[in-house]
C-alpha positions in Angstrom: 53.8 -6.7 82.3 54.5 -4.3 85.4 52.4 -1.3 85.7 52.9 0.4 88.9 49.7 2.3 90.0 49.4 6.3 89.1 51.0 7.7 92.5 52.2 4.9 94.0 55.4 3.2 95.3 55.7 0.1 93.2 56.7 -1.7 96.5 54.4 -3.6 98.4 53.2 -1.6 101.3 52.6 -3.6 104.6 50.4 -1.4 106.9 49.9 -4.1 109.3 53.6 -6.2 110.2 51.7 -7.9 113.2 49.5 -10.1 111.4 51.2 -12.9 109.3 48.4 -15.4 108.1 49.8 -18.9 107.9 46.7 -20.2 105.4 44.9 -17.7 102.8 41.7 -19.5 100.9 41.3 -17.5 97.8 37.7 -18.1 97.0 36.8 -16.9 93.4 35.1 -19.7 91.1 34.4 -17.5 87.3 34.9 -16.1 84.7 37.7 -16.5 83.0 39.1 -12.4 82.7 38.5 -12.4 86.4 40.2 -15.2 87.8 42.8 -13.6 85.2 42.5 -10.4 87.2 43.4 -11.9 91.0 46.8 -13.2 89.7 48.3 -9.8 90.6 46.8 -10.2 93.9 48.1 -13.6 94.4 51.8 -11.9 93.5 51.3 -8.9 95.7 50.2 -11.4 99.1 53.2 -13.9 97.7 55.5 -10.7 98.1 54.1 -10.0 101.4 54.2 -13.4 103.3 56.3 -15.5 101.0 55.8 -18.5 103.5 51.8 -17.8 103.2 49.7 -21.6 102.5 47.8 -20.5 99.6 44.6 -22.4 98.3 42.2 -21.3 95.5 39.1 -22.8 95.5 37.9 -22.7 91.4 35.7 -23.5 88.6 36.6 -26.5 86.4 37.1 -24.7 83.0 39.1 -21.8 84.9 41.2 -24.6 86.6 42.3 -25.5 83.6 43.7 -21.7 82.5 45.5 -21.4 85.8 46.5 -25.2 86.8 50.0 -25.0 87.4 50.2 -21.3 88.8 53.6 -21.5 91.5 52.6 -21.7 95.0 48.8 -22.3 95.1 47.2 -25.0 96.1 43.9 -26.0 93.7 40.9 -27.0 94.5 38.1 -27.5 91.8 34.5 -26.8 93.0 32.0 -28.0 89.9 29.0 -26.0 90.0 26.7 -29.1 88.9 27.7 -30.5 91.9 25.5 -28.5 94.2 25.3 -29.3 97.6 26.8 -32.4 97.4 30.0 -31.2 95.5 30.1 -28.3 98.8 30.2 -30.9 101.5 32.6 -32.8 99.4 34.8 -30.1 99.5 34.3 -29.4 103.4 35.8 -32.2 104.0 38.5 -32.0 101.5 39.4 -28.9 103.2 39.4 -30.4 106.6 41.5 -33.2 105.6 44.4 -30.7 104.1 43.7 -28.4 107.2 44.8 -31.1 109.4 45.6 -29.9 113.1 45.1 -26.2 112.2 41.1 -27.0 111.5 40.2 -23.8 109.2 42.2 -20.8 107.4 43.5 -17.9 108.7 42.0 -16.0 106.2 38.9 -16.5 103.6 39.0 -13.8 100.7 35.3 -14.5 99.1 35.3 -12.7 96.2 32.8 -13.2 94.4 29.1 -12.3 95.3 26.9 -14.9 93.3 24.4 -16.9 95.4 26.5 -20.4 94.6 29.6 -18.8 96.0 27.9 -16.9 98.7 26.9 -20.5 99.4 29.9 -22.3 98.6 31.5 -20.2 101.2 30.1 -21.3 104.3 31.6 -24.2 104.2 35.0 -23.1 104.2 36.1 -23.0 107.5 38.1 -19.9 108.1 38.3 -16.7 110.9 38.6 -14.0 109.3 35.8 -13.5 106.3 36.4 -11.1 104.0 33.8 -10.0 101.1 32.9 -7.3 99.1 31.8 -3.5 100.5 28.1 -3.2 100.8 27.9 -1.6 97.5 28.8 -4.5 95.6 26.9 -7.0 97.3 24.3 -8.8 96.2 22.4 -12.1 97.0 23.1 -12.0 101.3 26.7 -11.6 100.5 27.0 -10.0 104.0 25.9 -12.9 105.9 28.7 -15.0 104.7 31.6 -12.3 105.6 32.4 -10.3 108.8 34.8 -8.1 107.2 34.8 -5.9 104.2 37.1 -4.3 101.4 37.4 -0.7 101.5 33.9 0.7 99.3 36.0 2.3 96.8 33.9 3.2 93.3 34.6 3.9 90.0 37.7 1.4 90.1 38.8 -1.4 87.7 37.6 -4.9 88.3 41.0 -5.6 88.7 41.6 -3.1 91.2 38.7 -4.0 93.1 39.9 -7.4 94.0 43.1 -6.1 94.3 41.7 -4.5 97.6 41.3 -7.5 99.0 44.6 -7.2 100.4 43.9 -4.1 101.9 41.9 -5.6 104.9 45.2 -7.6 105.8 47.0 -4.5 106.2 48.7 -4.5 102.5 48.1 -2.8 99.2 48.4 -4.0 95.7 50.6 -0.7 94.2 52.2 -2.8 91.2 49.9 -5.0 88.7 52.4 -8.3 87.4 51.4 -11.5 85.2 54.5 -12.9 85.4 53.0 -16.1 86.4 50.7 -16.7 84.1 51.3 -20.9 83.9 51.5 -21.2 80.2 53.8 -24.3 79.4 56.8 -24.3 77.0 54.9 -26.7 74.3 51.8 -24.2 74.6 54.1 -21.8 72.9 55.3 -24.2 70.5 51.8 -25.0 69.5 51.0 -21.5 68.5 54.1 -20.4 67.1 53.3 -23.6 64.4 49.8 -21.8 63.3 51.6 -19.7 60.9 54.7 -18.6 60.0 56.7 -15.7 61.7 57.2 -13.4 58.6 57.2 -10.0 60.0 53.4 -9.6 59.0 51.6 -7.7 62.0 48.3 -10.0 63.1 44.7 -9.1 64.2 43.4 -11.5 65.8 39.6 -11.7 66.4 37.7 -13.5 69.1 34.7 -12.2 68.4 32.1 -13.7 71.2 31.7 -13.3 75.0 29.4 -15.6 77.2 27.1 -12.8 77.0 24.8 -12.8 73.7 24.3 -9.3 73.7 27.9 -8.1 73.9 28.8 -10.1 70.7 29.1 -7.9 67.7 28.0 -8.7 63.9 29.8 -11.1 61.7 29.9 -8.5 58.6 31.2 -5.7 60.9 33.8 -8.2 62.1 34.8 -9.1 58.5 34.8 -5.5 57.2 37.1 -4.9 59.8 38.9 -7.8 58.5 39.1 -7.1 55.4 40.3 -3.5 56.1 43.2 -4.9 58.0 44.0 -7.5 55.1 44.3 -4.8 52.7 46.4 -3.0 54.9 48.9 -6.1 55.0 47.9 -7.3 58.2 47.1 -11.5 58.6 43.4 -12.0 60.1 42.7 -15.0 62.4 40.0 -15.9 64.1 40.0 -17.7 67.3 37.2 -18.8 70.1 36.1 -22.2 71.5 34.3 -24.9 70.7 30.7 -23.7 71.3 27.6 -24.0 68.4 27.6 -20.0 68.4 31.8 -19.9 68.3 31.8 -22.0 65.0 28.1 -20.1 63.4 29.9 -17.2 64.5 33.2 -17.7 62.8 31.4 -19.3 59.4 29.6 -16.2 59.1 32.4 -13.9 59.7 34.6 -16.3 56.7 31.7 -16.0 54.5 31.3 -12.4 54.6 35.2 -11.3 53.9 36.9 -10.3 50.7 40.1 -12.1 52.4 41.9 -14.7 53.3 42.0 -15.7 57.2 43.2 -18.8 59.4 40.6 -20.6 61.4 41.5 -21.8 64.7 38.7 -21.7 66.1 37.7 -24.4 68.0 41.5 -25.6 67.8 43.3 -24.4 71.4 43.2 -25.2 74.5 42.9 -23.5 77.4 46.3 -23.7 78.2 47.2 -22.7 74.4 45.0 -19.9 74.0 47.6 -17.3 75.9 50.3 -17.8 73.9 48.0 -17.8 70.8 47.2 -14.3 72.1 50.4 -13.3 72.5 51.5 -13.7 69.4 49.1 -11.7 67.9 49.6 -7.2 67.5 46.3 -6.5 68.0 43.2 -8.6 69.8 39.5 -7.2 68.1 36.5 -8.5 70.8 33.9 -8.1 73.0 34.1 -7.7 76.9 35.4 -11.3 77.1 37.7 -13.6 78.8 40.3 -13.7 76.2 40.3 -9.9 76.1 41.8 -9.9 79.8 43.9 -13.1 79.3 45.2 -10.9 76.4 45.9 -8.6 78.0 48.1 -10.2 80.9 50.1 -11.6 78.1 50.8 -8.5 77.0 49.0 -7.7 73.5 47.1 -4.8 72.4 43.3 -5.0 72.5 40.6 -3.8 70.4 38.1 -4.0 72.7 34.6 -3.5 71.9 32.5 -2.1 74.5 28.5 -0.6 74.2 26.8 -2.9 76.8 29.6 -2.7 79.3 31.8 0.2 80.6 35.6 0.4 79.5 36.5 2.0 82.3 35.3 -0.5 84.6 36.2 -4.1 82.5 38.2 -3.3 80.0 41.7 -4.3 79.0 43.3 -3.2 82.2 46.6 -2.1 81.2 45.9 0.1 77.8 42.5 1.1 76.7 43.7 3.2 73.8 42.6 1.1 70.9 39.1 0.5 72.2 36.5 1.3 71.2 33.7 3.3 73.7 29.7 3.4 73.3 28.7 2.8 76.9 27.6 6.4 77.0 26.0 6.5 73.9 24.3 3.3 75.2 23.2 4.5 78.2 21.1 7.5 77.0 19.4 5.2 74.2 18.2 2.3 76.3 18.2 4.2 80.3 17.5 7.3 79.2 20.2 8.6 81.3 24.2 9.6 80.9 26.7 7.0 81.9 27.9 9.1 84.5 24.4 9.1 86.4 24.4 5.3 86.2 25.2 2.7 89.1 29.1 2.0 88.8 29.5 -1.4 86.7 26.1 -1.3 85.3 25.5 -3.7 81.9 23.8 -2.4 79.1 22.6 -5.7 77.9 19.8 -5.0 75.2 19.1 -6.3 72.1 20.7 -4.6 69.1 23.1 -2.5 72.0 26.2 -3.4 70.5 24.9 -1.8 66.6 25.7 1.1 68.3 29.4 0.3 67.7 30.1 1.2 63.8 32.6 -0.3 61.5 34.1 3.0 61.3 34.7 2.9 65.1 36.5 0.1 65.0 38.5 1.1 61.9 39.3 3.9 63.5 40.6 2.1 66.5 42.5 -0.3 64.3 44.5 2.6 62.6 45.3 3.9 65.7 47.2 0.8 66.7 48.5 0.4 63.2 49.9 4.1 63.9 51.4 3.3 67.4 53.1 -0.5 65.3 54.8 2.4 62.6 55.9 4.5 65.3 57.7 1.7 67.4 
């Protein structure tokens, strides 16, 4: 998937030819749609500086999405750790450092108190963190140099940027890289047959309680799609709310579905995805890793903003209550709200009908029959 940006030259733009880093850390532990969303970053510095040392420094359970991504260096920071685990990796990085003693450049992008943490004992020159207005928890004391304050921009966009302080610009969005090995594919295309039948797929929880929609609205939906000739079935991991979740949803449909959840991998769940015409969730990981692979998303969004973390490359088929939400619990129009505020209140997400989501569904089903 290649989008170019609106108005821009899908080439690489290098403002700056005079610096050449010889060492980038990339420092960006969680979650799993975001450390989805710096891969286009890592192609557009890759493009730049092809020669460039690249290390991530990364959460375990992310590690395990991205582990074998071409030309970057891992290094696996556990959050359990705590201080311990950070001095451990000091001197991890020291020993691959060698000679050179600390990076050319640190890009510390993300603003949590353990990474604002984390980061000081990375050795590197030049620091660069988040604008003012997204920082939070001392993030400025850990950076001397800042991406451009740039609002009302993707998530995806907004680490993009983070090139931008080096002199480039991300103008063209590619997942090419994606690391998602041949027998991953295998895997999923054994889950079911390949008989022409279009598939929703539902993942139907996020790490965050309040974004998860209701197990009868997912199996109306469900059943809707069934009727309509589609296959349902359900994916997530292996978590006590995953399977309750799932269960519920089973119980409550009129229709047949395939359980896999709990059955995937990490390393499986892309190309699960991808095989898939349409992806029903919340504001979740698997709606971004989705997306990269290139499948349609029903995304589901009251407590969060669309705009701002949605699926980054089409948000036709999703569907939008962050306005609605923010004049029932803030009293207040989205548009007067703090760029990349969450809505996260109880019963937020009712707001999002079954007939919303039907509707979004038949507008994908619409866009299959017209391919």
């Amino acid at each position: 998937m290649t989008p170019a940006l609106p108005g821009s030259d899908p080439a690489t733009r290098v403002s700056s030819p005079a610096f050449v880093p010889r060492s980038i850390c990339l420092l960006r532990l969680s979650a799993l749609g975001d450390v989805t969303h710096v891969l286009p970053l890592i192609r557009t510095l890759r493009a730049a500086w092809p020669d460039v040392a690249l290390t991530w420094v990364i959460g375990k359970g992310e590690h395990r999405l991205l582990e074998g991504l071409p030309g970057v260096d891992f290094v696996v920071y556990d959050k359990k750790t705590g201080i311990a685990g950070m001095r451990a990796l000091r001197r991890e990085l020291k020993a691959r450092l060698g000679a050179a003693g600390r990076f050319d450049v640190l890009l510390q992008m993300q603003v949590a108190a353990r990474a604002n943490l984390l980061s000081a004992f990375i050795p590197a020159r030049k620091r660069v963190g988040f604008d003012a207005a997204r920082s939070k928890d001392l993030h400025g004391l850990f950076v001397n140099t800042r991406i451009p304050d740039r609002p009302g921009i993707h998530v995806l966009d907004a680490l993009g940027s983070f090139c931008e302080p080096l002199g480039l610009r991300q103008d063209r969005v590619e997942w090419h890289d994606m690391p998602v090995p041949a027998e991953a594919f295998e895997w999923a295309r054994a889950q079911w047959p390949d008989d022409g039948r279009p598939v929703l797929m539902i993942s139907p929880c996020s790490s965050h309680v309040r974004r998860n929609w209701y197990p009868d609205r997912y199996a109306a939906l469900a059943d809707h799609a069934a009727s309509a000739g589609w296959r349902i079935v359900l994916c997530g991991g292996r978590s006590d709310l995953e399977r309750e979740t799932a269960d519920a949803i089973l119980a409550a449909m009129r229709h047949d579905a395939l359980d896999l959840v709990g059955k995937d991998t990490l390393k499986q769940l892309p190309a699960l995805l991808s095989r898939a015409q349409l992806l029903v969730t919340p504001d979740s990981g698997p709606m971004h890793i989705a997306n990269a692979m290139g499948t349609k998303v029903l995304g589901l969004h009251a407590a969060s903003n669309p705009e701002r973390s949605g699926p980054y490359s089409d948000r036709r088929f999703c569907v939008d209550r962050y306005d609605d939400a923010a004049r029932k619990f803030l009293g207040k129009p989205a548009a007067d709200l703090k760029w990349g505020t969450k809505i996260e209140f109880d019963d937020v997400m009712a707001l999002v009908t079954v007939d919303d989501a039907i509707e979004a569904f038949e507008r994908r089903r619409a866009d299959l029959e017209r391919d």
